[in-house]
C-alpha positions in Angstrom: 13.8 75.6 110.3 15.8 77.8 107.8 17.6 75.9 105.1 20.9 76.4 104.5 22.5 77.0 101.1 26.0 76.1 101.5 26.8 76.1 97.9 28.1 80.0 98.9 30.3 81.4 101.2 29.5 85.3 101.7 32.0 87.9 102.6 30.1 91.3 103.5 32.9 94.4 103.4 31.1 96.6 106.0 29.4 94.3 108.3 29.4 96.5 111.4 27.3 99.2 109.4 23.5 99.9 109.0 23.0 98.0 106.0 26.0 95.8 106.2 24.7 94.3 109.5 21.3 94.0 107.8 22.6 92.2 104.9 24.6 89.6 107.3 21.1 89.1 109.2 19.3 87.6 106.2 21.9 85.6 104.8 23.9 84.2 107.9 21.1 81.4 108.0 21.1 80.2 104.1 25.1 80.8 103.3 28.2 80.5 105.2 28.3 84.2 105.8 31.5 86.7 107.1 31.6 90.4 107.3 34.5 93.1 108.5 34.3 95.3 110.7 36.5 98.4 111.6 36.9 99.7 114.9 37.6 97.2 117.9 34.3 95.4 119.2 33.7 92.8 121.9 30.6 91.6 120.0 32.3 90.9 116.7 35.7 89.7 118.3 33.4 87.0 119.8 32.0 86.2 116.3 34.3 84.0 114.6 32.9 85.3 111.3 34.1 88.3 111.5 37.3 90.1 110.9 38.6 93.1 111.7 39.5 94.9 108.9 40.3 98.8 108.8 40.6 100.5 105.5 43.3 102.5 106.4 45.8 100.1 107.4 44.7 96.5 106.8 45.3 94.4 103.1 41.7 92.5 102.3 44.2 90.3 100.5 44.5 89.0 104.1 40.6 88.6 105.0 40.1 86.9 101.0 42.5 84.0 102.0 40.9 83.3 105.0 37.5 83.2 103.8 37.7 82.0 100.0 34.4 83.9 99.4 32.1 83.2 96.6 30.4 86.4 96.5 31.8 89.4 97.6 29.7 92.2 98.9 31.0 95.6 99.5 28.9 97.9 102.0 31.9 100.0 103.2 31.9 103.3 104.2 34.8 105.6 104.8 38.2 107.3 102.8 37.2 107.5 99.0 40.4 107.2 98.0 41.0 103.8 99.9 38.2 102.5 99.2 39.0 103.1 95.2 42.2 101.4 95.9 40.8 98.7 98.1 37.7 97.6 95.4 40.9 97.7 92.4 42.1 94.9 94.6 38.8 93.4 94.9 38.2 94.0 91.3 41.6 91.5 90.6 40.4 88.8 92.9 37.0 88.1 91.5 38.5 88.1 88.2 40.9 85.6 88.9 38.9 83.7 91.0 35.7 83.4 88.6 34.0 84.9 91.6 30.9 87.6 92.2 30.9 91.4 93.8 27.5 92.7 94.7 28.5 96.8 94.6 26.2 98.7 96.8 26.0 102.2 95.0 23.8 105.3 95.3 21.6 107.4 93.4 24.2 110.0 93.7 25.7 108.5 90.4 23.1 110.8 88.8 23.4 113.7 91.1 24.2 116.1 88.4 20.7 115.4 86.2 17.7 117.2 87.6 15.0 117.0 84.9 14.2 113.1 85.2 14.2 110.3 87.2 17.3 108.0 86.5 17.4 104.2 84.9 19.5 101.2 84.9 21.7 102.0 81.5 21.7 106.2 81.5 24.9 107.6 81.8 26.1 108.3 85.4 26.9 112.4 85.5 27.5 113.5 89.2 28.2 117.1 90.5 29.4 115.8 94.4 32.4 114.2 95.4 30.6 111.3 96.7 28.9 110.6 93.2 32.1 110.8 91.5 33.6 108.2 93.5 30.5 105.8 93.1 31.0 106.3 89.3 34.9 105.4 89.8 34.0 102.1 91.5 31.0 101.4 89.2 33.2 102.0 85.8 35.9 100.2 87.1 33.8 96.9 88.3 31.7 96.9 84.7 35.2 96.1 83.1 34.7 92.5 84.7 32.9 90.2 82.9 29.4 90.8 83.1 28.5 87.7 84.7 30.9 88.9 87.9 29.3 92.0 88.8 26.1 93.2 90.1 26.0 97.3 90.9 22.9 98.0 93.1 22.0 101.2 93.5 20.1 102.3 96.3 18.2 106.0 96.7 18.1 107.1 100.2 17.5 104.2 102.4 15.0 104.2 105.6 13.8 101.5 108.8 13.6 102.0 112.3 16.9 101.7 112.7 18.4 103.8 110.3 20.4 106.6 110.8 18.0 108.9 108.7 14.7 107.9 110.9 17.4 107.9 114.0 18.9 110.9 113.3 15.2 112.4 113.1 14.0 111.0 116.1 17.5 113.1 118.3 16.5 116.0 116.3 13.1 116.6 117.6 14.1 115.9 121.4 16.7 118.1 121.2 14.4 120.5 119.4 16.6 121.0 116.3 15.5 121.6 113.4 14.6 118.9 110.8 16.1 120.1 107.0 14.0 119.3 104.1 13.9 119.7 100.5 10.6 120.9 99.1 11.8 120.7 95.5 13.7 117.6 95.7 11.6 114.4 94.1 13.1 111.1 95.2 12.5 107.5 95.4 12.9 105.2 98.7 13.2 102.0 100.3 14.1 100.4 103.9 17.0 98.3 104.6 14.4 95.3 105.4 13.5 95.4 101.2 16.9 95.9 100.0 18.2 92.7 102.1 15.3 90.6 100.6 16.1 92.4 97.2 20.6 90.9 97.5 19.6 87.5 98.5 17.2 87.0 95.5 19.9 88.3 93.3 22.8 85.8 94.7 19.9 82.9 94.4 19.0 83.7 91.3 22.5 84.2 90.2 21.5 87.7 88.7 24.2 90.3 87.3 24.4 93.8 85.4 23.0 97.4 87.3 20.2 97.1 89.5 18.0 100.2 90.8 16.7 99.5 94.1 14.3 101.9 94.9 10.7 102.0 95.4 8.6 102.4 92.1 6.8 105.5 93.0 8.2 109.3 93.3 8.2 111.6 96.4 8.9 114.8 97.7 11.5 114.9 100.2 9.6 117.3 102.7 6.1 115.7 102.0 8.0 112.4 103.0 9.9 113.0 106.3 6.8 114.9 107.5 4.8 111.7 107.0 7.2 109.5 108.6 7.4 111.8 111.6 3.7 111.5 111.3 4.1 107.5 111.5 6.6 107.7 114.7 3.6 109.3 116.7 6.7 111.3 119.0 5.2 113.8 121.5 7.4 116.8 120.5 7.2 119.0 118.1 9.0 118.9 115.2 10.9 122.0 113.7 11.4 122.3 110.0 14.3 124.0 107.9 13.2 124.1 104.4 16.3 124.1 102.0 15.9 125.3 98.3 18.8 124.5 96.6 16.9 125.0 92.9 13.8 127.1 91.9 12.2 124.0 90.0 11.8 120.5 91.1 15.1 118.3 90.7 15.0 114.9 90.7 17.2 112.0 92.2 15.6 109.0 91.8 16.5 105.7 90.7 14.0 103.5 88.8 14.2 99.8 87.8 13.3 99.6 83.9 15.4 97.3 82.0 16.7 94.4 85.1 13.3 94.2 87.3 12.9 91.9 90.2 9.6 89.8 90.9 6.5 92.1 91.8 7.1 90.8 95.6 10.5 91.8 95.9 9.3 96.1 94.8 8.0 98.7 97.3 6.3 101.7 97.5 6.7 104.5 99.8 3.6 104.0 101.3 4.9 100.2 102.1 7.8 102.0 104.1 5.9 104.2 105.9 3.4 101.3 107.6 6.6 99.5 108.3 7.7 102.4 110.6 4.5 102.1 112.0 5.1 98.9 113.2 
């Protein structure tokens, strides 16, 4: 029997999604946990702990009074520029409530450095739109008071279930082909490890950036050709290898300055016996 830990009550911006629905699994037994999600779903409507919330129309301000949350985590997907507007508003509850916001960012934040792998206090320079709006949110949250923010960011994120291994699998039956990035040097992790990774942060009341990655370095193309090694499909798969340097570039995020507990890290090699599960 799990225990519950009532001393929290979760709100999960971005419940509905891959890694927001992964995140409700492993806390709904230890906290009284509540997510959003956004388009209309007989499942969720059911659920009474969850709310309908769509970025483009809806005030959280509404979904915040209902659930009093003590920790706030955002997993939301969708319009940049809402969601920049929506996480200001987010930003002013937590400080006046003396409340928490878990930020779930991306590697992206250092997609404009190529040279090295990235760590928790270099400066975020990004060349895409999507890093750029990361590093909005993530500037705008580390105004808070330190002990009222935790930025995790995340490199790209893999599972059985996740879009990246899903999208894989549809490629090779409809015998598309499969891009990869021969120069690109990453780290990993699965949606299982990063779940684990957010509940011993609330427990443990932890704050500040976090990199959430696996501790070892791979190559993009090397990888995806080992995990459509681990799925064992019967077709073929077709490659599209995509150079978008002459030299290796990196865009990896390791932990150096706030680690977790040597049980909480994972290595590539970890993810890819997972799959094989």
């Amino acid at each position: 029997m799990k225990k519950r830990e009532d001393k929290h009550s979760v709100l999960i911006i971005g419940a509905s999604g891959f890694l927001g629905g992964a995140i409700y699994k492993e806390l709904c037994s230890y906290f009284k946990t509540f997510g959003t999600y956004a388009t209309t779903n007989k499942q969720f409507e059911k659920n009474h702990h969850f709310f309908q919330y769509n970025i483009e129309e809806d005030d959280i301000y509404e979904i915040l009074d209902i659930v009093k949350p003590t920790i706030i985590i955002s997993s939301l997907r969708g319009d940049f520029s809402k969601q920049v507007l929506m996480h200001q508003h987010l930003a002013e509850y937590v400080f006046s409530h003396k409340i928490k916001l878990l930020f779930l960012s991306s590697a992206n934040v250092f997609d404009a450095y190529s040279k090295y792998p990235s760590y928790e206090e270099d400066k975020t320079y990004s060349n895409s739109i999507y890093g750029h709006f990361k590093i909005k949110v993530e500037n705008m949250l580390l105004r808070l008071p330190k002990k009222q923010v935790a930025v995790l960011r995340l490199p790209m994120v893999f599972g059985s279930q996740s879009p990246r291994v899903q999208e894989i699998i549809q490629l090779i039956e409809n015998k598309e082909a499969i891009e990869v990035f021969p120069n690109l040097i990453m780290n990993v992790t699965t949606d299982s490890k990063v779940t684990q990774q957010i509940h011993y942060i609330i427990n443990r009341n932890k704050f500040g950036v976090f990199h959430l990655g696996s501790n070892d370095l791979v190559h993009h193309e090397d990888f995806i050709k080992e995990i459509i090694s681990s799925l064992e499909l019967k077709k073929t798969p077709i490659y599209k290898r995509v150079f978008t340097t002459n030299n290796d570039r990196y865009l990896a995020v390791l932990p150096k300055f706030n680690t977790l507990p040597k049980h909480l890290g994972i290595s590539s090699s970890d993810i890819l016996s997972e799959l094989k599960l």
